[in-house]
N, C-alpha and C positions, 0 to 999 in steps of 0.2 A: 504494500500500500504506500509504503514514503517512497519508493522506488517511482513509483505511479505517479506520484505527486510534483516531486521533483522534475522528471519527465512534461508533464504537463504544463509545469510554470514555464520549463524552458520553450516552449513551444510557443504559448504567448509571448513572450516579450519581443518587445520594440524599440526600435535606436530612440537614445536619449544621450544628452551632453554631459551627464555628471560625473559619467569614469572617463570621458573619451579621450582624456592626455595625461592618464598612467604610463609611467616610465614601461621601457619592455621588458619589464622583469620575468622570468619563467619559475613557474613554481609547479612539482612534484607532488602527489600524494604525502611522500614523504616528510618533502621540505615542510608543509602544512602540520603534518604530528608532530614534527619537532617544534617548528612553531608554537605550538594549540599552549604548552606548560605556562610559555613565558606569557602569555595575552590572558590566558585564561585564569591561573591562580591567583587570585586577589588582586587581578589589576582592575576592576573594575565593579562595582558594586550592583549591578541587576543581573538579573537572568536572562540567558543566551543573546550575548549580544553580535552584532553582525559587524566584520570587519572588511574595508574597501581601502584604500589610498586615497579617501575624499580630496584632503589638500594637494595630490601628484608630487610627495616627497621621498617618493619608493618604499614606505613604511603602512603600515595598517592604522587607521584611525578604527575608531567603535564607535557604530549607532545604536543607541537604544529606542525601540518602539513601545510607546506608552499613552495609551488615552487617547487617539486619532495622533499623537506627537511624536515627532521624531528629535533626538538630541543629537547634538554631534560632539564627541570629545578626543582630541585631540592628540597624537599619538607624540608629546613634546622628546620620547626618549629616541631609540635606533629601534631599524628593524629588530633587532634579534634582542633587544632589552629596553621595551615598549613601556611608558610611561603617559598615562592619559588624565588632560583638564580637559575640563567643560570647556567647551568651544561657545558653543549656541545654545541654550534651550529648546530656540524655536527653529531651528531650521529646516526643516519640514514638516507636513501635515497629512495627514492621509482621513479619509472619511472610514467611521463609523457605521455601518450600515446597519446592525444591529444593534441589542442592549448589550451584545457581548461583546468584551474589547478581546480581539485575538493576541496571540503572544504568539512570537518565534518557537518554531517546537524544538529547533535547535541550535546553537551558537552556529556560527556560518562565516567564510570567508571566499570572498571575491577575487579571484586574482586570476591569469593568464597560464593556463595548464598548457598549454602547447605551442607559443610563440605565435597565434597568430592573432594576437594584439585586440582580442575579444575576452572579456571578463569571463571567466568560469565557477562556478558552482563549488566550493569543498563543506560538506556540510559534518560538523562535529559528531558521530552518533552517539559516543560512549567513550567511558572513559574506565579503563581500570586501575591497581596499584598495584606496581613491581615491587616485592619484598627484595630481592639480590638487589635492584637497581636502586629501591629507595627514592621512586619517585611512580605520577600518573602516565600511563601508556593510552596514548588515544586513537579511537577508532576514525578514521577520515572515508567518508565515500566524496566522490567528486559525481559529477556532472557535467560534460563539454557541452558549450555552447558551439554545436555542433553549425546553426543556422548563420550565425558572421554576426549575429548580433550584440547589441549592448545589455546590460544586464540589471541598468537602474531600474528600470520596472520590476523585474522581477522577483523583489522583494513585496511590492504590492498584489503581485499575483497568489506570494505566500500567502499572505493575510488571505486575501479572501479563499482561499482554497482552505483554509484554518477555518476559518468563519461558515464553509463549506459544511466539513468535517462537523463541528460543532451542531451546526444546526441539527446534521441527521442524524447524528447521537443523541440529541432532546427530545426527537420527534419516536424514535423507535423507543 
């Protein structure tokens, strides 16, 4: 089913200007789990948040989706040792459709799996604990944006495929 999902958002989406001048960084499955420790352990205070290179400084900023609001904060550190302010509170907005506010079902990051200069899909699924390693090992699926497209929408498509979801879990 999040297979399905996923699939489906990327199908929807349509060019938009907000990733279009990301550095050409290539990033890996792997690069991405190595990543997920340093963004996700206590750098940031809400649940599952969504990382892109909003400012185009080759680094992840984090958005959090909250109440039709989108925050933006600000990735002040490096790629690989990520430190985030409040940028915006308000810099974006997305509509409510429902009484139900949707939430991200997973942390998520945005970046260029295969050099061809199109945002791609890595979505967080899970995470475990390495006793020998003494640290979280995480599970990454990706998603190619197979179509040439951009990928700022495609966060809106979560939502309402959340909001989807939701509904016919109330009604069954």
């Amino acid at each position: 089913m999040r297979k399905l999902i996923m699939l489906l958002a990327l199908v929807f989406i349509y060019q938009t200007n907000l990733f279009s001048d990301i550095p050409k960084l290539k990033f890996s499955k792997q690069d991405i789990r190595d990543l997920s420790g340093s963004y996700l352990e206590g750098k940031v205070d809400f649940e599952n948040p969504v990382f892109a290179d909003v400012d185009k400084d080759g680094d992840f900023d984090a958005l959090k989706f909250d109440d039709g609001n989108v925050e933006y904060y600000k990735n002040v550190g490096s790629l690989n040792y990520p430190t985030f302010v409040l940028e915006n509170r308000n810099y974006d907005k997305y509509d409510r459709i429902f009484f139900i506010d949707p939430k991200m079902p997973y942390p998520m990051f945005f970046a260029d799996m295969d050099g061809d200069e199109d945002m791609d899909m890595f979505v967080i699924k899970d995470r475990t604990y390495d006793k020998s390693q003494q640290k979280y090992e995480y599970k990454v699926s990706s998603a190619e944006n197979s179509m040439g497209l951009d990928t700022g929408t495609l966060i809106t498509i979560i939502l309402v495929l959340v909001i989807v979801l939701l509904v016919l879990a109330i009604i069954r």
